[in-house]
C-alpha positions in Angstrom: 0.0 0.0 0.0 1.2 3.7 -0.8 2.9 5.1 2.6 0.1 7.5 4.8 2.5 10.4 5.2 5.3 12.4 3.3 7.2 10.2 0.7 9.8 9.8 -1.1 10.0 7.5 -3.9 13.2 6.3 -5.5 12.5 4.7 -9.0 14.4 4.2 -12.4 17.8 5.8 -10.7 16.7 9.3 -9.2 14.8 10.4 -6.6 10.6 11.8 -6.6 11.0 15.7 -6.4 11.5 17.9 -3.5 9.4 17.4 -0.7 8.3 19.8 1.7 7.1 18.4 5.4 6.7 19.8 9.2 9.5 19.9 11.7 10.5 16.2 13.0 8.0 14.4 10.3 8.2 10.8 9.6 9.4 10.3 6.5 9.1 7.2 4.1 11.7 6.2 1.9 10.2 3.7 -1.0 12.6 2.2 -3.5 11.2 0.7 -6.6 14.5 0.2 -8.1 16.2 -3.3 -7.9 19.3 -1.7 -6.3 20.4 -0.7 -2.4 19.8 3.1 -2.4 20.8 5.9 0.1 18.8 9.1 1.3 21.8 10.6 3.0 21.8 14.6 4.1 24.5 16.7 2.8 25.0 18.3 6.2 26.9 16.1 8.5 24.5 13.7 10.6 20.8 14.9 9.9 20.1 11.7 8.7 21.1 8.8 6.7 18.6 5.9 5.3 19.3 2.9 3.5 17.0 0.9 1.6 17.7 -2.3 0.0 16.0 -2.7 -3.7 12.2 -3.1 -3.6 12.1 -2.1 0.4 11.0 0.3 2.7 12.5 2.2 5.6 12.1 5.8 7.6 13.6 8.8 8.8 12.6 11.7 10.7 12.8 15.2 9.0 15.2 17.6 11.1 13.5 19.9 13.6 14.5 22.9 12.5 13.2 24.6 9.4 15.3 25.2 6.0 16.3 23.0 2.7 18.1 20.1 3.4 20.2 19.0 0.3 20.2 15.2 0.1 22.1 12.6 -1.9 22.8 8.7 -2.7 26.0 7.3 -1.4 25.9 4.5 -3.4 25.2 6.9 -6.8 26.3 10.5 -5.9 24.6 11.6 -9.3 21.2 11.1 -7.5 20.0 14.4 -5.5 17.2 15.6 -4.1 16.0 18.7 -1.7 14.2 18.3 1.9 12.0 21.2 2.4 11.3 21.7 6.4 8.4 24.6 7.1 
């Protein structure tokens, strides 16, 4: 079933677009692709999820408010922005 809250969806090598969610939300990571993916923050330690090809997994969004540049460790040419508002 699609995920109840703010998502992001990682299919055909690249991430859904930005995503804009509240202080400390729940996020869900979905990977459709067959491969082990990454949703890791540019900024040192504001989080870092990895999800295994065709799987699921969570974060939670930072508490403070701004654009969080993210990115794939495992494919650095994948990037994405975390609004928090």
């Amino acid at each position: 079933p699609p995920p109840s809250g703010p998502a992001i969806t990682i299919a055909g090598m690249g991430f859904s677009g930005s995503l804009t969610v509240p202080p400390g939300a729940t996020v869900t990571v979905v990977n459709d692709d067959e491969v082990e993916h990454s949703v890791t923050s540019r900024t040192k330690d504001l989080f870092d999820v990895h999800v295994e090809g065709k799987k699921r997994a969570t974060f939670t969004a930072p508490s403070e408010p701004g654009d969080y540049a993210f990115y794939c460790i495992y494919h650095p040419a994948m990037t994405g922005t975390l609004t928090v508002s």
